[in-house]
C-alpha atoms as one frame of an Amber mdcrd trajectory, in Angstrom:
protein
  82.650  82.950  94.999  78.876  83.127  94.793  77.690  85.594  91.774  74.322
  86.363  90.856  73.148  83.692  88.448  75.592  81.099  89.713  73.945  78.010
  91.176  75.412  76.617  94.935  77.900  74.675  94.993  78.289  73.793  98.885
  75.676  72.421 101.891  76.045  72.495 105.191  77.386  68.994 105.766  75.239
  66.930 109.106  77.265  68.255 112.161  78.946  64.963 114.101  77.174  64.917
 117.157  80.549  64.958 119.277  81.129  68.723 117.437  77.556  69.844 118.770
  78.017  68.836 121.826  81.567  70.925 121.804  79.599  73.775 120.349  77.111
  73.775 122.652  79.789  73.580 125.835  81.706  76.445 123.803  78.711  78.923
 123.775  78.205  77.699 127.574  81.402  78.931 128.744  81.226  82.471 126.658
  77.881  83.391 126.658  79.206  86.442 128.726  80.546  88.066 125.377  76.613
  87.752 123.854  74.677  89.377 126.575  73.480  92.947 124.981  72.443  94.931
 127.895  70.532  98.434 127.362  72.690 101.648 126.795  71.331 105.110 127.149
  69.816 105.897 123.071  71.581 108.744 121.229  70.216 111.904 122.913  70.960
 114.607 120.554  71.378 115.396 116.669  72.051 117.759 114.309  71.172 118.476
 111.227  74.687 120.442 110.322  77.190 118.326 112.042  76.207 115.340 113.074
  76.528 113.954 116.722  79.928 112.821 117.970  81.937 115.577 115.871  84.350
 117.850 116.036  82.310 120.202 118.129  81.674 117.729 120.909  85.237 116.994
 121.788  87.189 117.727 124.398  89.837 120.460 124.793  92.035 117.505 125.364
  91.225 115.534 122.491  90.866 118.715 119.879  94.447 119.463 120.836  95.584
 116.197 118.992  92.929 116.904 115.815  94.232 120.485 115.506  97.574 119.615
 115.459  96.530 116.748 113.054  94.830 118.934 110.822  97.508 122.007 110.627
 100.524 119.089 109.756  98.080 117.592 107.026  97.377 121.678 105.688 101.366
 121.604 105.581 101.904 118.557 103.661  99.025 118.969 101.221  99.780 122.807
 100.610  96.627 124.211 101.334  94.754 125.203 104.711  92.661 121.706 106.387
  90.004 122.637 109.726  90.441 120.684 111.945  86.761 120.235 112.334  86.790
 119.080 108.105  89.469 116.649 108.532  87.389 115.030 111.550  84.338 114.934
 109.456  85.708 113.003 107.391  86.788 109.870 108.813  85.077 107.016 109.009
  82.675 106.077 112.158  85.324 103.167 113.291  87.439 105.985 113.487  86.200
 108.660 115.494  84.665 105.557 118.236  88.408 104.348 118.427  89.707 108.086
 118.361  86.649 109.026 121.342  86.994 105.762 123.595  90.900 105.543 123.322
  91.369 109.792 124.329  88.285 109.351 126.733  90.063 106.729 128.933  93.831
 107.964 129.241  91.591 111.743 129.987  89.843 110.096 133.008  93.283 107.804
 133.946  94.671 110.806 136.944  98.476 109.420 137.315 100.488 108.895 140.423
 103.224 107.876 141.929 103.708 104.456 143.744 103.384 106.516 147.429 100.096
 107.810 145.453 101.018 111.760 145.269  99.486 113.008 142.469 101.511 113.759
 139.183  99.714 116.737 137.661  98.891 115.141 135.221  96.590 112.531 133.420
  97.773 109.665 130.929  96.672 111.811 127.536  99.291 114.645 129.062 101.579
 111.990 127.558 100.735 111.848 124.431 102.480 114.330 122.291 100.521 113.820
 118.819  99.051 111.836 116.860 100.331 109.756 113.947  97.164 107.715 112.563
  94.131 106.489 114.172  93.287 102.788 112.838  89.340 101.701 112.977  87.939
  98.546 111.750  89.583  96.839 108.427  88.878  93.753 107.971  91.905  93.095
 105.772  93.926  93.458 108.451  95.073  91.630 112.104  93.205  92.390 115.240
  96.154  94.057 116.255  96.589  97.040 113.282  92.479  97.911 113.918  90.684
 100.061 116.928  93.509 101.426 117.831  95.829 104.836 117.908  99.306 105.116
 116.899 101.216 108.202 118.559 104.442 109.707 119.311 104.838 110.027 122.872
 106.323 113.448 125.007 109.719 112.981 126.251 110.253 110.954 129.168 106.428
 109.499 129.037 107.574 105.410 129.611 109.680 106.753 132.117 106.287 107.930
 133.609 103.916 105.021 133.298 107.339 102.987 134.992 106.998 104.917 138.240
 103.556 105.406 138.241 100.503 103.228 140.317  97.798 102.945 137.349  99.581
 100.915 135.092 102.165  98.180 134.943 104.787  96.579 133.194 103.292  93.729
 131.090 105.881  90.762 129.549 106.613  92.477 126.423 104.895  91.640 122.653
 106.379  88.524 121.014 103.904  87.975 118.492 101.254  91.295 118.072 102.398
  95.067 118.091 105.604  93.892 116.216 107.704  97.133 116.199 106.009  97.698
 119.759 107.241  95.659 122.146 107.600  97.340 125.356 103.983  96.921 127.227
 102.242  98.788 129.404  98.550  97.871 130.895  96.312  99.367 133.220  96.232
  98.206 136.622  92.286  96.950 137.494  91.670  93.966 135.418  89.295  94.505
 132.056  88.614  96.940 130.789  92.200  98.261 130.916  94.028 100.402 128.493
  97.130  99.045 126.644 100.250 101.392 125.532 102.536  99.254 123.683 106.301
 101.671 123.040 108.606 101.312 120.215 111.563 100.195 121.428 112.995 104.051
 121.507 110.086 104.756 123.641 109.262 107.391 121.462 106.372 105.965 119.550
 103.339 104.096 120.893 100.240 101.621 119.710  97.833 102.704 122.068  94.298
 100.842 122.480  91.652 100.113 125.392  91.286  96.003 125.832  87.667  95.886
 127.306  87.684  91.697 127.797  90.632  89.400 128.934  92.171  86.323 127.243
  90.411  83.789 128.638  90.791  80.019 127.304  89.307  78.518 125.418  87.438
  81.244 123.560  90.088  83.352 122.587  91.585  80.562 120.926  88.285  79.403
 118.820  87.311  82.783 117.775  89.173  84.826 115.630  86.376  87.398 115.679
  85.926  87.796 119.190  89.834  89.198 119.464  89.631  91.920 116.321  86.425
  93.309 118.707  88.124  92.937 121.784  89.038  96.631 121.061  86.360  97.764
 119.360  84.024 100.193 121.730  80.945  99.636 119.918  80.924  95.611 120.137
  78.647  93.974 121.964  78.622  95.870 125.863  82.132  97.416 125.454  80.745
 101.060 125.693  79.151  99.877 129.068  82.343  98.452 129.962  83.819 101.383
 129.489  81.593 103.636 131.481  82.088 101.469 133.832  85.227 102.145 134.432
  86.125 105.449 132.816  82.728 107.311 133.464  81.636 109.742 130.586  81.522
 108.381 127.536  78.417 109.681 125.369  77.184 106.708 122.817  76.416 108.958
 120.412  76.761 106.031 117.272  74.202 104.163 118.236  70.698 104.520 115.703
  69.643 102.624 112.846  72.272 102.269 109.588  74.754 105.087 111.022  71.578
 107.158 111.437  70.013 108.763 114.668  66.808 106.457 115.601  64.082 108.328
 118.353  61.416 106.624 119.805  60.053 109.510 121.950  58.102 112.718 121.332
  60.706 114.387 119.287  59.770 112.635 115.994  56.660 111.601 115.901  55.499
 107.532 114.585  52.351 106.142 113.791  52.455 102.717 112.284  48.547 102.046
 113.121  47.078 101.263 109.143  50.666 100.642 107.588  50.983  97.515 105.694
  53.607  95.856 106.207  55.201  93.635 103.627  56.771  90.404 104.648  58.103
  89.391 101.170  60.615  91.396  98.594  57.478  93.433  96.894  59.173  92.491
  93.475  59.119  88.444  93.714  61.971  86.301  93.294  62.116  86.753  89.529
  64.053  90.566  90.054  67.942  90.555  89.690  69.942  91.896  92.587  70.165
  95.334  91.836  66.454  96.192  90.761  65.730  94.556  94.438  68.102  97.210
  96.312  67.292  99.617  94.383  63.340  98.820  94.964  64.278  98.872  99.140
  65.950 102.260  99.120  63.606 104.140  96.387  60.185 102.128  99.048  61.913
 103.807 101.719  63.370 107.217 101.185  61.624 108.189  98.537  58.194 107.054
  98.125  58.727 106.951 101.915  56.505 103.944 102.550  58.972 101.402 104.634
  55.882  99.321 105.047  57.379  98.420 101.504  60.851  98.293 102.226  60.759
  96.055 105.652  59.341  93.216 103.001  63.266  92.857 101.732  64.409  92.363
 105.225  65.190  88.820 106.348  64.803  87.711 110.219  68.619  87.166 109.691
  69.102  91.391 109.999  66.800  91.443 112.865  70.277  91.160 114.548  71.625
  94.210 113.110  69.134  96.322 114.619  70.687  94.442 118.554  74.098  95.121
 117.027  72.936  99.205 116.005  71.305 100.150 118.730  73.185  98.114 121.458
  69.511  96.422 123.042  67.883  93.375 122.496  65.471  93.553 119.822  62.232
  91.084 120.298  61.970  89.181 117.123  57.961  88.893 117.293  57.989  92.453
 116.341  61.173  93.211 115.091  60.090  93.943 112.010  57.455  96.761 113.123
  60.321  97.942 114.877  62.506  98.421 112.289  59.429  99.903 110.127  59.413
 102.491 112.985  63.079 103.288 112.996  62.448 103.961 108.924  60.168 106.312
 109.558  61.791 108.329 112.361  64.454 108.826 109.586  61.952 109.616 106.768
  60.622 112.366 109.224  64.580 113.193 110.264  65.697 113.777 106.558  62.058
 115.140 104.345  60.829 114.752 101.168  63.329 113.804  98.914  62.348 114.157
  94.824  64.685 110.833  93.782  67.317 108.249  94.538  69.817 110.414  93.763
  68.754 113.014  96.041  68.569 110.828  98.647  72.003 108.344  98.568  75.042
 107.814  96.602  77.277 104.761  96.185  80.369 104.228  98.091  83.503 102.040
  97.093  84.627 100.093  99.925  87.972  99.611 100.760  88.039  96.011 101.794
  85.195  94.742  99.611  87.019  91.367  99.332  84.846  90.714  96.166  84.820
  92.227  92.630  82.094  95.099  92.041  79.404  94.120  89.596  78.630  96.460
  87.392  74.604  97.673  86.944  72.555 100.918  85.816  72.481 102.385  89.710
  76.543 102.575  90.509  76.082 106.234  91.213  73.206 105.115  94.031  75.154
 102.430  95.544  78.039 100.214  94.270  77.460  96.255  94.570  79.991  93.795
  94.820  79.713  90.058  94.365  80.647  88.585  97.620  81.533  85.031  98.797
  80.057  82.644 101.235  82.506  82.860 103.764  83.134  86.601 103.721  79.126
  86.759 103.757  79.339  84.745 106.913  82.019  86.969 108.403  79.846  89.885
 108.110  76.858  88.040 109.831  74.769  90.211 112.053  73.797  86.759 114.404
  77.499  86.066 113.898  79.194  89.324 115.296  76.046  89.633 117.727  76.719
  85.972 119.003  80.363  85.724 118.868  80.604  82.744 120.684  78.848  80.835
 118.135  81.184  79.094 115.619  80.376  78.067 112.192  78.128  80.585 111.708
  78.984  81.290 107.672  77.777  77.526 106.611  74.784  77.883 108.517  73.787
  81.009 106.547  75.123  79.463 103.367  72.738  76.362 104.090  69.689  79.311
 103.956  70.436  81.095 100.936  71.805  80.183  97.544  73.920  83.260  96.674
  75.316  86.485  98.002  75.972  90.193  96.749  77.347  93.340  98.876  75.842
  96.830  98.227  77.144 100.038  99.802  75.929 103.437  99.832  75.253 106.441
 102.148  72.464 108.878 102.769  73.333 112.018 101.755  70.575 114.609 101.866
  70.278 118.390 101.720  69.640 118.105 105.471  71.175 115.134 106.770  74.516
 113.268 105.803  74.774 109.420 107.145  77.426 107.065 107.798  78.626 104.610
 105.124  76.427 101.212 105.144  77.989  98.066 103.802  74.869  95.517 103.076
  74.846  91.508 102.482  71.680  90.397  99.907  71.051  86.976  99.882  68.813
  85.070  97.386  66.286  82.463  98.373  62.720  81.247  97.834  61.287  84.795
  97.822  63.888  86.441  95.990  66.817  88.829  97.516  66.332  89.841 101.104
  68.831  92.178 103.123  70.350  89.624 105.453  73.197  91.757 107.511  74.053
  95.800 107.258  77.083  97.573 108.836  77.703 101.390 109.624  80.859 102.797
 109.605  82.565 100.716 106.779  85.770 102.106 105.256  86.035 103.410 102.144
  88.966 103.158 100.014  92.217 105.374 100.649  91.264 108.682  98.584  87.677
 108.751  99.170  88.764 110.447 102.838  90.912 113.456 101.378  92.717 114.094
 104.433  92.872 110.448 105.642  95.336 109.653 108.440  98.899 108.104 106.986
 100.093 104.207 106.987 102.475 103.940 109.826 105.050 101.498 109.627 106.460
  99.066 112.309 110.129  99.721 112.834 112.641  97.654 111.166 113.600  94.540
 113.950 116.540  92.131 113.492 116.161  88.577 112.453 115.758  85.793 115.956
 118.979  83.828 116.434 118.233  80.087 115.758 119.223  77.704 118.110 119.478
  73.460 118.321 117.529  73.666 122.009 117.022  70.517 123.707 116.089  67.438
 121.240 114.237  65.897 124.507 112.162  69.361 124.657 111.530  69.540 121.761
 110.271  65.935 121.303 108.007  66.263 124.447 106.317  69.512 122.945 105.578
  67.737 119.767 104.445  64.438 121.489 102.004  66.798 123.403 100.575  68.545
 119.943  99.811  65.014 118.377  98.493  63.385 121.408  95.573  66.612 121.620
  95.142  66.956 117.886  96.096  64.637 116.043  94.802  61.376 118.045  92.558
  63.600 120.085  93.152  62.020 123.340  93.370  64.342 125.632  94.099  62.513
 128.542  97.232  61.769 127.132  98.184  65.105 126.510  97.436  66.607 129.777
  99.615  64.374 131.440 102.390  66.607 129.754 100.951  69.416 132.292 102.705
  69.935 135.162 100.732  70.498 138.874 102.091  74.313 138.475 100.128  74.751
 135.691  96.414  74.297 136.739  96.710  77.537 138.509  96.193  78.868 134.750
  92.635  77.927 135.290  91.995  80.275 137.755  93.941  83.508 136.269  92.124
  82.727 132.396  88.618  81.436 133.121  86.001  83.088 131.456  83.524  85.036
 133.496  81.117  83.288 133.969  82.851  79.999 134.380  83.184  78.149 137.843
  85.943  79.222 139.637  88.385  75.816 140.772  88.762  75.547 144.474  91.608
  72.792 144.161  93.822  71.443 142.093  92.384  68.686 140.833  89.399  70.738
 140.469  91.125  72.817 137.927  92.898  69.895 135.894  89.190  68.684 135.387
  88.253  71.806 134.371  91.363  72.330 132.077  91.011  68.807 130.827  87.287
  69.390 129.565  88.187  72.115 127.476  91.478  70.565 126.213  88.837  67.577
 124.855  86.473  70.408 123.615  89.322  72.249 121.715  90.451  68.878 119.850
  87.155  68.401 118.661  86.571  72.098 117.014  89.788  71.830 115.311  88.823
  68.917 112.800  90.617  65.854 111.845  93.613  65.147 109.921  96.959  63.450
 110.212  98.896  66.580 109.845  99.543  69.131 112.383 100.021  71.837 109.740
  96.770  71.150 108.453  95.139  71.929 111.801  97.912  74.545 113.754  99.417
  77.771 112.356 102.752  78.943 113.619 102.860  82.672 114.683 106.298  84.348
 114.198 107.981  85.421 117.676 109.561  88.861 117.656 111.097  90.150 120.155
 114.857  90.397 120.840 115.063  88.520 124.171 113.661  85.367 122.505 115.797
  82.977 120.598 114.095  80.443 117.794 114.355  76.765 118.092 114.650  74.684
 114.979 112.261  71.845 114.910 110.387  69.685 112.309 107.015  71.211 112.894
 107.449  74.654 112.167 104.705  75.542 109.730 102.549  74.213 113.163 103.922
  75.849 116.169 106.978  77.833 116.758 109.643  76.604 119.901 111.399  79.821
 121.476 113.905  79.670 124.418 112.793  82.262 126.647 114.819  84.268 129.146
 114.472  83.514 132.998 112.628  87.054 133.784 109.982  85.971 131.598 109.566
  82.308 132.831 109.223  84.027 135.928 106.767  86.597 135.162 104.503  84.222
 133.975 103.245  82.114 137.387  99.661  81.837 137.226  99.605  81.460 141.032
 100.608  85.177 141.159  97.810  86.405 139.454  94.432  87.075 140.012  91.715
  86.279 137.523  91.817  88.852 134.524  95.043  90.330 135.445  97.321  89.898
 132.413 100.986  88.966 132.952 103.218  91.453 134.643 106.655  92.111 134.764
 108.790  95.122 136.904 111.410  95.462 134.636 113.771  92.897 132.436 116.111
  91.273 134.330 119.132  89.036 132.714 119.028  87.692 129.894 120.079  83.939
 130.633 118.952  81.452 128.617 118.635  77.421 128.860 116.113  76.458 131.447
 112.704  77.677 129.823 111.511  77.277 126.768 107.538  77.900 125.035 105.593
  76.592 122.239 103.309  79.177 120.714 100.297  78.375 118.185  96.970  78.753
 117.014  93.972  77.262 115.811  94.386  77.323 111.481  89.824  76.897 111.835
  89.281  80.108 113.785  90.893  82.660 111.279  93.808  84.544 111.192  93.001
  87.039 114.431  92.661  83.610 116.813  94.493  84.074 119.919  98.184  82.462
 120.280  98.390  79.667 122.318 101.877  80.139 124.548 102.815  76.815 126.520
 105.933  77.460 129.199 107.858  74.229 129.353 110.730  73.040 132.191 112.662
  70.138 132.585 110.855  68.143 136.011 112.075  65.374 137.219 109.773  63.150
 135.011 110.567  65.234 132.249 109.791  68.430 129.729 106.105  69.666 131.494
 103.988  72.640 130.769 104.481  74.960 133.680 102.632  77.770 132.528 100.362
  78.983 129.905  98.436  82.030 128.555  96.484  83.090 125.918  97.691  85.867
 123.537  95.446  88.272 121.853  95.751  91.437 120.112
């Protein structure tokens, strides 16, 4: 962990050239995901509540908060608005609350004959439990995302009913929610995942589909997949549930004009380029310096000199347009003072922000003379890298972290929030980096949570419901020996050719059904082995060398009751299940059409013995990659992969 005063301990190693080439093909076939197309600009604020609260939801959706808020009044003892307890959470929160309500509102269900039902997909929805935003602590799959208890009768519903359909259930995310739902349509498509009661549900809107190989590669891309205010997802979501106001895009969690309303002049500012205090401050003098040159001497000309180019991408990532870099920092000296003239005249620091503790700092907090202003943390190169603005802007691009640890020597976090007589901001989580100049801003974040407490009516932890243990079985030793030949023959000697012989002809309709968007669609066969073959060779090389599989492949844990486990000697690698008929069956690529996720009518028997898949994923991209499932079936040369998908939270 990198510490002010400490002196760097790692370089970016020279990148082989066959890993920039695979790079460089990998940012080629998901370039889709880094497109930031313009979005209509916050129209409105307020100076009392801010936009997006309380008073601009729904009737819908403030049925759920007030019944919310009068259960938390009962368990604390003492009366809670509705409109306080909404004020409160954090901005992850009320997106995920907004975008998940907003879409089952505007989903009108009917029957398969398509009468209408009287009723829309929120009708189902009895109340709410907890509404999860972004923590980085935890998987993809426990963040953006609501958890509910559902009316009587309500899977029942979405069984007989046109707009959504039966997906194979969750083996490896949602454990405790296994029984799937999705929207019918493709991407964007909402996602209601039932406890196995049916009374209980993990609701959340999936606005891209698992396409390979990114999904696999980056762990990042799947935790956002859900997440309405990455990249286009709000667009995506207007696109196909038409509506939804982006009220949280600005400038650090605050409301950014560039019209008549608040007037700009930047004609005779000077505009520093360079921290104003040299590289001979300490950390906290330097933050310190940025927010008292900005909100209180009111002079961002200052301020903008402790931004690097690195958090030009923040303002892309804030304001959901692209931002050109020649003038990106007038821009942001603009956006500075459309808040100066937002929030007034302000007599100190303390007037104008106060600190924040996160709650997943993932670093110790240092302690320095302006806690009360903003609380720094010392943070580590990787995490650092994690919170990258080019990173989560770009989240195709992989190894992102050692490229900004091969710029800067060492790394703090600071967090803090405006808090004004007249205006009240979102929390801001910052990354200060120290280099030849001295500490520059390098990434900032709106909306970061604070720690359990800080929130007084905060929603509860929900708990996944207790599930039995998977019976282990022997399974075929010829199986299991052709799945394992397979795994060392891609990772291990990295000779693909090898291992996509172990791919049956059935199989390369995969290509088709989990291409990414802007890929070239296969119009044969042996088009589509090419295709698949490519990235197969692309995905060896990202994954690094070794002789181990364990070093290089993690092995989810399967979960649901219709699987059975299959002991192997690999298991810290990849996981062997045997999997029922219905499912083998449910998952023929040549059914589906391309971002259609896997569907199944109902569960049929539950015979065993002909099937059986290998799941795993990439140890490199994190712990929210995508799993890997492989379907395998005895041909008549032998164990082949008939099938495979991608699994993402």
């Amino acid at each position: 962990m990198a510490v002010p005063g400490s002196s760097p301990k790692w370089r970016l190693a020279r990148p082989r050239l066959l890993l920039l080439t695979g790079i460089a093909l990998l940012v080629a076939l998901s370039i889709w995901f880094a497109r930031v197309r313009p979005v209509t600009p916050v129209g409105t604020t307020q100076t009392g509540e801010q936009a997006g609260g309380y008073a601009e939801l729904l009737p819908e959706q403030r049925r759920l908060i007030d019944d919310w808020s009068e259960r938390f009044g009962k368990a604390l003892g003492r009366q809670v608005t509705a409109a306080a307890l909404y004020s409160d959470f954090a901005l992850s929160t009320k997106t995920t609350f907004n975008a998940v309500t907003h879409a089952l509102r505007q989903t009108t269900l009917t029957d398969r004959a398509g009468l209408p039902l009287n009723r829309t997909a929120l009708d189902l929805v009895a109340r709410v439990e907890t509404v999860a935003g972004s923590d980085p602590g935890k998987g993809g799959d426990k963040q953006f995302r609501m958890y509910v208890e559902m009316k009587p009768g309500a899977q029942e519903t979405l069984e007989k009913c046109r707009e959504f359909s039966r997906q194979i259930d969750n083996t490896v995310f949602h454990k405790g929610y296994p029984i799937c739902f999705r929207g019918e349509g493709g991407t964007p498509s909402i996602q209601v995942s039932f406890s196995r009661d049916g009374k209980r549900a993990d609701i959340d809107v999936d606005y891209r589909s698992s396409t390979f190989p990114v999904m696999l590669v980056n762990g990042h891309l799947t935790a956002s997949n859900s997440d309405v205010r990455a990249g286009d997802n709000d667009q995506r979501h207007n696109g196909h549930w038409s509506g939804l106001r982006n009220w949280w895009r600005g400038f650090m969690g605050l409301p950014f004009f560039e019209d008549s309303r608040v007037e700009t002049d930047v004609v005779g500012s000077q505009v520093f380029r360079e921290p104003r205090l040299g590289k001979g401050a300490n950390p906290e003098a330097a933050i310190r310096d940025f927010l008292n040159a900005w909100l209180v001497e009111q002079n961002p000309g200052i301020a903008v000199g402790y931004v690097s180019p690195r958090a030009f991408a923040c303002m892309e990532l804030d304001r959901g347009i692209a931002v050109d870099r020649g003038v990106a920092r007038i821009r942001m000296l603009r956006a500075m003072q459309s808040i100066n003239k937002l929030v007034g005249r302000v007599g100190d620091l303390d007037g104008a922000v106060r600190g924040v503790s996160l709650r997943s700092p993932r670093g110790e907090v240092i302690q320095q003379p302006h806690h009360g202003q903003f609380v720094m943390y010392a943070v580590s190169e990787d995490i650092a890298g994690q919170l990258d603005c080019e990173s989560r802007l770009h989240l195709e691009q992989t190894g992102t972290q050692k490229a900004l640890s091969s710029e800067f020597d060492e790394f703090v976090g600071a967090a803090f929030q405006l808090n004004t007589p007249r205006f009240k901001g979102e929390v801001v989580s910052t990354i200060w980096a120290k280099d030849k100049t001295g500490w520059s801003l390098v990434s900032f974040h709106a909306g970061a949570e604070v720690r359990p407490g800080a929130v007084s009516s905060g929603p509860p932890e929900v708990s996944a419901a207790p599930s039995e243990p998977l019976p282990v079985i022997d399974g075929d030793p010829a199986m299991s020996r052709a799945i394992e030949g397979f795994l060392n023959a891609w990772y291990l000697k990295k000779d693909a050719a090898a291992a996509f012989r172990y791919l049956a002809p059935s199989s390369m309709a995969c290509y088709n059904a989990f291409r990414p968007e802007n890929s070239p669609i296969a119009n044969s066969t042996e088009e589509a082995g090419k295709l698949i073959l490519d990235r197969m060779k692309l995905i060896a090389d990202w994954a690094g060398n070794s002789t181990r599989l364990d070093e290089l492949l993690v092995a989810p844990e399967p979960h649901h009751a219709d699987l059975k486990l299959v002991k192997h000697g690999q298991e810290q690698a990849f996981s062997i299940v045997s999997v029922p008929d219905y499912m083998a069956a449910a998952a023929d690529c040549a059914k589906l059409k391309p971002g259609e996720a896997i569907g199944v009518r109902s569960a049929g028997p539950n015979t065993h013995g002909r099937f059986y898949a290998a799941s795993t994923k990439l140890k490199k991209a994190g712990p929210d990659a995508g799993v890997l499932w492989t379907l395998w079936s005895k041909q008549a040369d032998g164990w082949k992969v008939v099938s495979y998908l991608v699994m993402t939270p």
